[in-house]
LOKE-89000 format. One line per 10 residues: number of its first residue (from 0); for each residue x, y, z of C-alpha. Coordinates in steps of 0.25 Angstrom, whole numbers. Each point is the difference from the previous one (the first is absolute). Layout:
REM LOKE-89000
NUM> X Y Z; ...
REM end
This chain:
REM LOKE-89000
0> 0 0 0; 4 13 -4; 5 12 10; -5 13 -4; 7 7 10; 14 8 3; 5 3 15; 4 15 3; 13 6 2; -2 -2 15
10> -4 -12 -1; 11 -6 -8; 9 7 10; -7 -7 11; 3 -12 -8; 15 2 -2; 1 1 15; -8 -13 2; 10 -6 -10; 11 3 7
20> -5 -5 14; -5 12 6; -11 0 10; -13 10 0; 8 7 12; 12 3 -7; -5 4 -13; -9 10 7; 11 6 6; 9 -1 -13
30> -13 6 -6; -3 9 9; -15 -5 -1; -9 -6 11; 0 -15 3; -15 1 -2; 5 4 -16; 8 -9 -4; -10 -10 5; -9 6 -9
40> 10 0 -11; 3 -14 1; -16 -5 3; -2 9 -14; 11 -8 -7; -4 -13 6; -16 3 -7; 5 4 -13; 11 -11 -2; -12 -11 7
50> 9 -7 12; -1 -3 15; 14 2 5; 13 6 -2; 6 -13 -8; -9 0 -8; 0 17 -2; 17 -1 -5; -3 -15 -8; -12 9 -7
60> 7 12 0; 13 -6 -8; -8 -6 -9; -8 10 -6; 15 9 0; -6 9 11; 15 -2 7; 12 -7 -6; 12 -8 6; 11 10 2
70> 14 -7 -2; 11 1 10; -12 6 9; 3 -6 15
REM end
């Protein structure tokens, strides 16, 4: 089934710092958002891409080229 969807700039921020293994805390502090934002950023994401959990938000979320693998990235 088709997505007809994009995520937003924030969003796809959000996303990078789920990538690289940040929690909500520390991306509202890098953010300088409110927890209770990027909750929201990342429930929005979760409804567009149609997943339950986080695993399933980064397997999604590389498969439809939202993030990439970053080489020599640790």
């Amino acid at each position: 089934m088709e997505r007809p969807f994009t995520l937003t700039h924030r969003e796809t921020e959000v996303l990078d710092l789920i990538w690289d293994g940040e929690q909500n805390r520390d991306i509202s502090t890098r953010m300088k958002i409110s927890m209770k934002t990027v909750e929201a950023h990342r429930a929005n994401m979760m409804k567009k891409l149609r997943v339950s959990n986080t695993a399933q938000l980064l397997k999604t979320a590389l498969e439809e080229g939202f993030i990439r693998v970053r080489r020599g990235a640790v």
